[in-house]
C-alpha positions as CSV (number, residue, x, y, z in Angstrom):
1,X,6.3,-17.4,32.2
2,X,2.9,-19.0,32.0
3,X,3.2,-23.1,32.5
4,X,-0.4,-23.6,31.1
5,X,-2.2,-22.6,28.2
6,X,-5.5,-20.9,27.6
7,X,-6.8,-21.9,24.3
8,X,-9.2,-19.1,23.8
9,X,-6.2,-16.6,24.0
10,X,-5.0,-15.9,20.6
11,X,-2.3,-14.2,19.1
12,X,-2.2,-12.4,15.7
13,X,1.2,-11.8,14.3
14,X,0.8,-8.8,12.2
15,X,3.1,-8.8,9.1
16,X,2.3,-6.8,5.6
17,X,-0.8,-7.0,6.6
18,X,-1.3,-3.6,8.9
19,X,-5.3,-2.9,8.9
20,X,-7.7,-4.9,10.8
21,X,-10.6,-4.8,7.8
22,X,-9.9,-7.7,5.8
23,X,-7.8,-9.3,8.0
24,X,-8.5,-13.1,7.8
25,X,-5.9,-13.8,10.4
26,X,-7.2,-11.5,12.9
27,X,-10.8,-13.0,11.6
28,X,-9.6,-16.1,12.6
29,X,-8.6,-15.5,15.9
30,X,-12.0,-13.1,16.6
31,X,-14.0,-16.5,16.1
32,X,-12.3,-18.0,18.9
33,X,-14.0,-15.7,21.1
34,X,-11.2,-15.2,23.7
35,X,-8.6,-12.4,24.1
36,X,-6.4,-11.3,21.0
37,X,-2.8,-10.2,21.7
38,X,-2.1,-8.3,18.5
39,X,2.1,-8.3,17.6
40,X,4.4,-7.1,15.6
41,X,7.8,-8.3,15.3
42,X,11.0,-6.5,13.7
43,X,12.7,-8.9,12.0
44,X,16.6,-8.0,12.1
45,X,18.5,-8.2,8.7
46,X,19.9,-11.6,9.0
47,X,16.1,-12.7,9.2
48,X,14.5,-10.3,6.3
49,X,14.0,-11.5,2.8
50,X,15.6,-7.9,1.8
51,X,16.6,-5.9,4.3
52,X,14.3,-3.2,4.6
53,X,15.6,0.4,2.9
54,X,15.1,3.7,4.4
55,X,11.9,4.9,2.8
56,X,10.4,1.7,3.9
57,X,11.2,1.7,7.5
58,X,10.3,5.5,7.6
59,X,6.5,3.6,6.2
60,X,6.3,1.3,8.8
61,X,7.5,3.4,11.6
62,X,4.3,5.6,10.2
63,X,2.1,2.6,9.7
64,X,2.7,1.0,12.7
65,X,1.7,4.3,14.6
66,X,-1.9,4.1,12.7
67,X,-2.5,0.5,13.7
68,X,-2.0,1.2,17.2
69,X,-4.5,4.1,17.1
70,X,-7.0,1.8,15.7
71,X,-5.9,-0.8,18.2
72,X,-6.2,1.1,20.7
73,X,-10.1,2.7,19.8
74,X,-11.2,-0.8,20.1
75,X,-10.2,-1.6,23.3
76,X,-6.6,-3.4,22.1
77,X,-3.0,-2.7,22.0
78,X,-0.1,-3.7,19.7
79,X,2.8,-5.5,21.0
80,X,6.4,-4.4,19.2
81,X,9.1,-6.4,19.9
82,X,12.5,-7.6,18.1
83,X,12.9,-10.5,16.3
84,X,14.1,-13.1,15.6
85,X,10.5,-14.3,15.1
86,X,10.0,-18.2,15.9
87,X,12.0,-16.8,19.2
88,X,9.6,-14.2,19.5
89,X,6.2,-15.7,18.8
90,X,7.4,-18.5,21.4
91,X,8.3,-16.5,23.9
92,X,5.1,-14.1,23.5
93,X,2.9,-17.4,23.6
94,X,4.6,-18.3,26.5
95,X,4.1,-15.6,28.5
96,X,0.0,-15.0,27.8
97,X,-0.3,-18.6,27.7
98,X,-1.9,-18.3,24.1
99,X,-3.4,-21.6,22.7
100,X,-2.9,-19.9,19.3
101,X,-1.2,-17.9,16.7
102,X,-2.8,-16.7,13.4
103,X,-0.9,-15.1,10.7
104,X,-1.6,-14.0,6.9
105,X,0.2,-16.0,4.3
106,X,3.1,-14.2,2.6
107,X,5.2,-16.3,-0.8
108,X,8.3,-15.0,-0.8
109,X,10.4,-18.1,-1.1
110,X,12.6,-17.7,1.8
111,X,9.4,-16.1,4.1
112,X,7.4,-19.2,2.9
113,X,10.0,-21.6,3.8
114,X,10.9,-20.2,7.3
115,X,7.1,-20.0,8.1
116,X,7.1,-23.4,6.9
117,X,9.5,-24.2,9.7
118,X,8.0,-22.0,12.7
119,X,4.5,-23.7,11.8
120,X,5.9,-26.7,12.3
121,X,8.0,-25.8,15.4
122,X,5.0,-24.4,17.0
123,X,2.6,-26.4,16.6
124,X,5.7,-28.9,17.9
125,X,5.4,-26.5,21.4
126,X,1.2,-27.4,21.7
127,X,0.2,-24.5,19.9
128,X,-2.6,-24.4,17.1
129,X,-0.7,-22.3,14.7
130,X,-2.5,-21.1,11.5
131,X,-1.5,-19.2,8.4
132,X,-4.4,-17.3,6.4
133,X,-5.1,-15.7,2.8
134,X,-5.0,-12.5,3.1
135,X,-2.7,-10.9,1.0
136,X,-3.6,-11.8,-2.7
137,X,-6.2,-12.5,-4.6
138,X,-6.0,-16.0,-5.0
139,X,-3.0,-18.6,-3.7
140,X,-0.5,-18.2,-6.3
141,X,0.1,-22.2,-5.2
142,X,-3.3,-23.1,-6.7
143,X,-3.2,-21.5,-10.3
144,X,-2.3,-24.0,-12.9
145,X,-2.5,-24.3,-17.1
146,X,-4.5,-27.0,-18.0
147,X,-1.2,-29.1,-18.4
148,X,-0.7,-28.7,-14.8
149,X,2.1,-26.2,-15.2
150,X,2.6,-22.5,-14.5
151,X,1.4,-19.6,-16.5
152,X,4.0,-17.8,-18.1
153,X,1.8,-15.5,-20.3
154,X,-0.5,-12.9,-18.4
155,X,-3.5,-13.0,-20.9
156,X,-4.3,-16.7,-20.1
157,X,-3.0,-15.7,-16.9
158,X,-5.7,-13.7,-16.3
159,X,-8.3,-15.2,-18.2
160,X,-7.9,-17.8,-16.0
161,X,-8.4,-15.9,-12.8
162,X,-11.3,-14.1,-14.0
163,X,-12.7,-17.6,-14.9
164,X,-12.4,-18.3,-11.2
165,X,-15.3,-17.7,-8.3
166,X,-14.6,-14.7,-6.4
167,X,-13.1,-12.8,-5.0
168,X,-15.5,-12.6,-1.6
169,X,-16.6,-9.3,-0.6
170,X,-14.0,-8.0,1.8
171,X,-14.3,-7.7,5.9
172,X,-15.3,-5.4,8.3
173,X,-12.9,-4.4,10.5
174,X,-13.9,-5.3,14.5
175,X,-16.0,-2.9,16.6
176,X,-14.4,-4.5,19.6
177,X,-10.8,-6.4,19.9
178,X,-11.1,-8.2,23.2
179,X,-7.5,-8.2,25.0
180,X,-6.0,-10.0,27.6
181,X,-6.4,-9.1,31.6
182,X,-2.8,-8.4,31.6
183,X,-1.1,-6.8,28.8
184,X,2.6,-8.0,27.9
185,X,5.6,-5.7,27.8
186,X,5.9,-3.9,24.1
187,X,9.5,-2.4,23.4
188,X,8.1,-0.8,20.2
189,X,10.2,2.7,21.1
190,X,13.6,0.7,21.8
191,X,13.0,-1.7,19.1
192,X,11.9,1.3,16.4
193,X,13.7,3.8,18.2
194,X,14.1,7.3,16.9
195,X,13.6,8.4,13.4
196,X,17.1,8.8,11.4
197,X,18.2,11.5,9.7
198,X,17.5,10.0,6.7
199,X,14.1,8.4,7.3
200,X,13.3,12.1,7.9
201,X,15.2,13.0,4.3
202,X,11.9,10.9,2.7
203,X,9.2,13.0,2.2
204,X,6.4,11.1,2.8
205,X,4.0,12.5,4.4
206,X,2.9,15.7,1.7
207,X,2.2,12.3,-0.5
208,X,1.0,9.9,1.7
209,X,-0.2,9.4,4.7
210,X,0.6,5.9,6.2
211,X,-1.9,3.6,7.6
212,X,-5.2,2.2,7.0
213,X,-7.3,5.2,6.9
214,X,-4.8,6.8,4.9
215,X,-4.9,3.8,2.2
216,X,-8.8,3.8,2.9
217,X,-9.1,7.8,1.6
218,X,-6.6,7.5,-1.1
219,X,-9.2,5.1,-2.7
220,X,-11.9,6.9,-2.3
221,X,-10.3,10.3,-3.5
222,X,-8.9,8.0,-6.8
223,X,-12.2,6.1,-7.3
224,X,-13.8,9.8,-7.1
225,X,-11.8,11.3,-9.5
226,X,-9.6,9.5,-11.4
227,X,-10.9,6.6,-12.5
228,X,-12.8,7.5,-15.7
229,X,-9.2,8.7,-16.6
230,X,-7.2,6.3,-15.7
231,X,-6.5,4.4,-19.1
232,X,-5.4,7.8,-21.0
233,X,-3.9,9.6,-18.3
234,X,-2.1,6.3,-16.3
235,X,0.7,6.9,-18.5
236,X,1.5,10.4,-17.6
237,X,3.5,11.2,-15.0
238,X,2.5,15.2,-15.3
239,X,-1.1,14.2,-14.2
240,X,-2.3,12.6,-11.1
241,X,-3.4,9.9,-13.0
242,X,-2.5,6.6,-10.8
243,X,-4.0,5.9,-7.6
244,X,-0.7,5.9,-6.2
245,X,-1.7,3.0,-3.9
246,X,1.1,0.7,-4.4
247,X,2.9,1.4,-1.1
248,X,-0.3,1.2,0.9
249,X,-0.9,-2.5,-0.8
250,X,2.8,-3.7,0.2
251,X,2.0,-3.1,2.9
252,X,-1.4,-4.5,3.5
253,X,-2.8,-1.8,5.0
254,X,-5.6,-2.2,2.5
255,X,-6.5,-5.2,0.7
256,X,-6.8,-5.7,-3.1
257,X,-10.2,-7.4,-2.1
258,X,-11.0,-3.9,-1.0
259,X,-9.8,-2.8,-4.1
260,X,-11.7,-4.8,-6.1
261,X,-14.9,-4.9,-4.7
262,X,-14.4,-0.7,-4.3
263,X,-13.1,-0.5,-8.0
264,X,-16.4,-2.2,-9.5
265,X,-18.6,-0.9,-6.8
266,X,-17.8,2.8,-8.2
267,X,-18.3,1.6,-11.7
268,X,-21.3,0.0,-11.2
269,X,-22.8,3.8,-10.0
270,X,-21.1,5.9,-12.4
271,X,-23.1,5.8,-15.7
272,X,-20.8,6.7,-17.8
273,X,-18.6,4.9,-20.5
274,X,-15.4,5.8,-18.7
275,X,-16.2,4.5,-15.3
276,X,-16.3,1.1,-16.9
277,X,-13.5,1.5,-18.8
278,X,-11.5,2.7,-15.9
279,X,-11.9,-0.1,-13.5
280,X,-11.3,-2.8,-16.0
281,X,-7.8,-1.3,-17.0
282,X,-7.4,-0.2,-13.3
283,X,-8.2,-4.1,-12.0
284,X,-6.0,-5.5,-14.8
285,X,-3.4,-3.8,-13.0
286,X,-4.1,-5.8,-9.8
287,X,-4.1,-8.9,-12.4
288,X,-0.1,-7.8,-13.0
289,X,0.1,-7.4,-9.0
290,X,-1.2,-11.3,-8.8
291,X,0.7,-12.6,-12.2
292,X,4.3,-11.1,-10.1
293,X,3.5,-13.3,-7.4
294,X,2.6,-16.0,-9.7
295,X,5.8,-15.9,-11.4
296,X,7.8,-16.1,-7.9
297,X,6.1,-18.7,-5.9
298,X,6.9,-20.8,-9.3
299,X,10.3,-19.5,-10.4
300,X,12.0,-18.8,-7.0
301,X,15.1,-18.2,-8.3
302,X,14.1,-15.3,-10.2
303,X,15.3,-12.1,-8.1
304,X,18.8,-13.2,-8.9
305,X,18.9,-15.3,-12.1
306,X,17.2,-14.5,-15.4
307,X,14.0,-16.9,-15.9
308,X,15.0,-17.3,-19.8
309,X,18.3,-19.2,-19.7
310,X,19.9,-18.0,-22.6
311,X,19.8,-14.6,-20.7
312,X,22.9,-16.5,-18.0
313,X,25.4,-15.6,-21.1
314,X,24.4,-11.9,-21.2
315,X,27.7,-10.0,-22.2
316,X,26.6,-7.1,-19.7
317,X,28.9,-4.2,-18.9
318,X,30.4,-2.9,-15.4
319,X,30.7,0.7,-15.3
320,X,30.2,1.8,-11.5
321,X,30.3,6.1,-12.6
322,X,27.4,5.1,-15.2
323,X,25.6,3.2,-12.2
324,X,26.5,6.0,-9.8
325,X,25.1,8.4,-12.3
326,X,21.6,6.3,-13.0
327,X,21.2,6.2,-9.4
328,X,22.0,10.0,-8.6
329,X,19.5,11.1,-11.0
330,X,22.9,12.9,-13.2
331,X,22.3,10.9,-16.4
332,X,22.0,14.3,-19.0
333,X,18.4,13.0,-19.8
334,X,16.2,14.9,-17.6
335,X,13.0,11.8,-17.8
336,X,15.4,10.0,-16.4
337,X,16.7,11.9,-14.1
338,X,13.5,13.7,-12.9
339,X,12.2,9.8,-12.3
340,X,15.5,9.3,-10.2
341,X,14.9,12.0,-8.2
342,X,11.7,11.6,-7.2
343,X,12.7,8.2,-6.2
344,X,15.6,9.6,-4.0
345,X,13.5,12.2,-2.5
346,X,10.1,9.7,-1.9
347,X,10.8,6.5,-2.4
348,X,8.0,6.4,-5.1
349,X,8.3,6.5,-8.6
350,X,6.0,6.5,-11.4
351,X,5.1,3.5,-13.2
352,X,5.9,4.6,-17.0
353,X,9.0,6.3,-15.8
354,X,10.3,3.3,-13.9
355,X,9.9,1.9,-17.3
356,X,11.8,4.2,-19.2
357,X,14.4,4.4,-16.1
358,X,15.0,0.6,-16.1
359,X,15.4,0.8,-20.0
360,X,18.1,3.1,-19.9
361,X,20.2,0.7,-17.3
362,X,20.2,-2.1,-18.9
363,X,20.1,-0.8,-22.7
364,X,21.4,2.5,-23.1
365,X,24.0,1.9,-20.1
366,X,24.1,-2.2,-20.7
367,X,24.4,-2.4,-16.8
368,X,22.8,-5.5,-15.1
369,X,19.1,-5.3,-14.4
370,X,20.2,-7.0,-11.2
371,X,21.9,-3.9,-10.4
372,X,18.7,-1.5,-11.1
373,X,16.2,-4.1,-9.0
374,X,18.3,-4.0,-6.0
375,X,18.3,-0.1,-5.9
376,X,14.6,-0.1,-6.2
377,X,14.3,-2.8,-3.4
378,X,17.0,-0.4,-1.3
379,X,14.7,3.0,-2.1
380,X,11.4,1.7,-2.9
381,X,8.7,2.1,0.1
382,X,6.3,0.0,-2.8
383,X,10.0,-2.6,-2.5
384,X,7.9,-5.9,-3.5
385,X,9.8,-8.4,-4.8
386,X,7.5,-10.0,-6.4
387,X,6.6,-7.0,-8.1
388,X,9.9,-5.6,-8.6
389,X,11.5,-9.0,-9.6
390,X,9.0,-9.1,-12.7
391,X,9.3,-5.5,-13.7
392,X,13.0,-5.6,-14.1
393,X,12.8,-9.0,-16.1
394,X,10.2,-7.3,-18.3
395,X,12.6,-4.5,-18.9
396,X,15.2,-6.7,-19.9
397,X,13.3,-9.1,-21.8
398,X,14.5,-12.2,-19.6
399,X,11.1,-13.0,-17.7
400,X,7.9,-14.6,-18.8
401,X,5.9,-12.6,-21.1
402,X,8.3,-9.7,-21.0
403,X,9.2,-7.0,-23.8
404,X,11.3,-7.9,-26.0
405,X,15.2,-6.8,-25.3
406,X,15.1,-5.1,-29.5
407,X,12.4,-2.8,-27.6
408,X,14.5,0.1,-26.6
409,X,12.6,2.9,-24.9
410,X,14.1,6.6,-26.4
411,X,13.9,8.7,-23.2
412,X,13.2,11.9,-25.3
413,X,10.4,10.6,-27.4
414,X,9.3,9.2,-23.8
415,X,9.3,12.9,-22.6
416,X,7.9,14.3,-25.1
417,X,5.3,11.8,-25.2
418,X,4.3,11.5,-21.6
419,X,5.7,14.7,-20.1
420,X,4.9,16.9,-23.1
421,X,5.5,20.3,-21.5
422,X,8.0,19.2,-19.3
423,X,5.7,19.9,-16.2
424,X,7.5,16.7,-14.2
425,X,10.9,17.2,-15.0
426,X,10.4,21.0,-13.8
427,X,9.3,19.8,-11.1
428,X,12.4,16.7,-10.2
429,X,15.2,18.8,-11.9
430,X,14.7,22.6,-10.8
431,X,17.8,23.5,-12.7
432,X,16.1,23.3,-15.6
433,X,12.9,24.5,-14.8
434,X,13.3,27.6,-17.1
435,X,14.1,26.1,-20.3
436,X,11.4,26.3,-23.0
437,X,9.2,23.4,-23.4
438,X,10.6,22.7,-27.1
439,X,14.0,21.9,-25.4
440,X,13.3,20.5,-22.2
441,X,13.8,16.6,-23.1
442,X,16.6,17.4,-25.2
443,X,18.4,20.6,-23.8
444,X,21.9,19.8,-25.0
445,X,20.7,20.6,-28.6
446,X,18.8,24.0,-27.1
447,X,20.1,27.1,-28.9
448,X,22.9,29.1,-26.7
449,X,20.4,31.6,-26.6
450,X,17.6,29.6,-24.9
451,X,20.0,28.3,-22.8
452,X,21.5,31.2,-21.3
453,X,18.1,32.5,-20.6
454,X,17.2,29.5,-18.8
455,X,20.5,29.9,-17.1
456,X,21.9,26.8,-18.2
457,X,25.0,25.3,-18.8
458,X,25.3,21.8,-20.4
459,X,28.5,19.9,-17.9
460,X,27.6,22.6,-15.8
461,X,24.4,23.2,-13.9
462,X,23.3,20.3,-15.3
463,X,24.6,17.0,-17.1
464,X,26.0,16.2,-20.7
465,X,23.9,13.2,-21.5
466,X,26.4,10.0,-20.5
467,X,25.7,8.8,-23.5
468,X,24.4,9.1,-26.8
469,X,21.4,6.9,-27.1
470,X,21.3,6.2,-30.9
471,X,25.1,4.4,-30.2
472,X,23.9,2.9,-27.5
473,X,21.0,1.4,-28.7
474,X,23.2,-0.3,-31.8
475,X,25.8,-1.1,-28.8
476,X,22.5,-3.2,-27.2
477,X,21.2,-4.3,-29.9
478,X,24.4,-6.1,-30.9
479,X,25.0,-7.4,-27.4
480,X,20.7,-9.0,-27.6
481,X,22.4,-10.6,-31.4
482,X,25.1,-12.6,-29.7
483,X,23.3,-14.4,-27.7
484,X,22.9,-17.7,-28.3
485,X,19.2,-19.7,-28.3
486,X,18.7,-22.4,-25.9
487,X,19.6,-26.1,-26.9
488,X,16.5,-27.8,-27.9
489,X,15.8,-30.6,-25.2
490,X,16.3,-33.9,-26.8
């Protein structure tokens, strides 16, 4: 253990943030012109804000790899070591005799409150201990109506932000990462150790690949190509019309400065009407991505409790076979099921179909949308919780600005409408792959005919639908009628 400190020895504690371009904490600790000791620390589950689910620690186990490769091309290493991580950091700091430790801000409630605390227990040790921007936009802390209050509503929201100076153009990642003469020990094998059998279930990698270049190509490849698309084909889970970045964004191993500044950048050389069009609805999305965060540094209690109160008396139903069945992808509605398949087998989703997913739990099934947001956060790799916490509320029309609970997505006019020859439910739920376009979002009223030919047996090879939609939506519908409006405040 080192007795003395050496204040031009930093370390950078690497969170959600895994790239080294537009990384203000490892900026930080460059400027100081001494040795950086970059680390990572897995947290264990008493210590996470969710414990991480397999897809996402089959990601990192990826990610992690990729960070050390561009460690180690600029003359640096990455030290892996188990948590907890005050512990950790103190012990790390101890041993290189680091005057510092830099580390990019994350607002999860509980992360922000225990960082809160090793700041202050750090800095109680001697230690210059710093925490950056570096994940968002703008500090969610420092948006504010003109009444002093939060937003609630996105399109003021939003307004707002774009009212605001900025974003800065994004950083260069370091030629050189100086280290220190002598390298501390890194258990990143015992700590990770080997992959599971489920971690190798996920198939990641004919998707994605992991890491900062991989985030840094996917960008490029959707800036290329699908970006004068994106606002009539976003929508349509049969096209490659998303950037499918989400994943890379949680986490961090590209920035949404990046994506910004890339985003306009394109537009600004493609002369075309659609370029334009395509990186304003494709940064609005980023806007959402901001608003989440917004919403959760302000309403903390919202991964757990409805934000609109009246929402606490919601006569909700428990039905652990229907939950079971959502979850397994066996629902008898195949854009349903084709969605929760694709989840199970790579922990991605598409963004319409997570919509029409979530509207089946908690209106065709009446099951708790606290139910459906904790299976995303256990199967997600994208499991944000800012994110997630504010689609689910939308869904159920308990959050701020969400859809209103009368708003009942039909899953075949969904199909139909944004799968319309069945291409993506072919391609989720094989056992009906056959089956004539006309019938595929609806095959239990397919002719015996057509469905022996597509070799298909309704209870069978596949599903009777769990239940029927136009009961279920007067079932909701009367549950959303009984609740009763808020007191007035006196």
């Amino acid at each position: 253990m080192t007795s003395s400190r050496d204040r031009k020895v930093a370390i950078v504690w690497f969170r959600r943030d895994l790239r080294l371009a537009d990384n203000q904490a490892l900026r930080m600790a460059l400027i100081r012109g001494g040795p950086v000791v970059p680390f990572f620390v897995l947290e264990p589950d008493e210590e996470a804000t969710a414990t991480p689910g397999v897809p996402s620690r089959a990601w990192i186990r990826r990610s992690l790899r990729s960070l050390e490769e561009s460690l180690r091309g600029r003359g640096s290493r990455l030290v892996i070591r188990l948590g907890p991580a005050g512990k950790a950091l103190s012990d790390l700091a101890n041993e290189t005799g680091a005057g510092a430790i830099f580390w990019n801000r994350l607002y999860e409630p509980p992360v922000a409150i225990r960082d809160a605390e090793r700041l202050s227990a750090l800095r109680s040790e001697g230690l210059e201990a710093v925490s950056c921007d570096g994940t968002l936009l703008h500090d969610p802390t420092t948006i504010r109506t003109s009444q002093g209050g939060p937003f609630r509503v996105f399109t003021p929201f939003w307004r707002h932000c774009l009212s605001l100076s900025g974003p800065e153009p994004p950083i260069r990642a370091p030629s050189r990462i100086p280290g220190p003469s002598g390298w501390p020990e890194s258990s990143g094998s015992a700590v990770l150790g080997p992959e599971s059998e489920a971690e190798r279930a996920v198939d990641i990698d004919s998707t994605w690949k992991p890491g900062e270049a991989g985030a840094a190509k996917r960008l490029a490849h959707f800036l290329e190509s699908g970006l004068p698309g994106y606002p009539a084909n976003r929508d349509r889970p049969d096209l490659q019309g998303t950037s499918r970045l989400s994943p890379h964004l949680h986490f961090g191993e590209i920035s949404p400065r990046q994506v910004w500044h890339a985003a306009l950048a394109r537009a600004a050389v493609d002369p075309t009407p659609g370029a334009a069009r395509g990186a304003e609805a494709f940064l609005r999305q980023i806007g959402w991505r901001e608003f989440a965060h917004h919403l959760l540094v302000h309403f903390p209690g919202t991964p757990d409790a409805p934000l609109r109160p009246e929402f606490r008396d919601f006569r909700w139903r428990k039905d652990r076979d229907a939950l079971s069945a959502w979850s397994q992808g066996r629902t008898g509605y195949p854009i349903v099921d084709a969605g929760m398949r694709e989840l199970q087998r790579t922990g991605w989703m598409h963004n319409r179909v997570r919509m029409v997913v979530a509207s089946f739990l908690v209106k065709d099934l009446l099951l708790p949308w606290q139910e459906g947001s904790r299976w995303f956060l256990e199967t997600l790799t994208d499991a944000d919780l800012a994110n997630n916490t504010f689609g689910w509320q939308w869904t159920a029309g308990c959050g701020a600005d969400a859809a209103p609970f009368f708003r009942i997505f039909n899953p075949v006019i969904q199909g139909r409408k944004f799968d319309p020859e069945g291409t993506y439910v072919r391609r989720w739920v094989p056992e009906l792959e056959r089956l004539p376009s006309r019938w595929i979002h609806r095959p239990w009223d397919a002719p015996a005919e057509a469905l022996r030919t597509a070799g298909v047996r309704i209870g069978k090879t596949y599903p009777a639908p769990i239940v029927d939609h136009a009961s279920a939506r007067t079932r909701a519908l009367a549950a959303f009628t009984a609740l009763k409006p808020p007191r007035p405040k006196p």
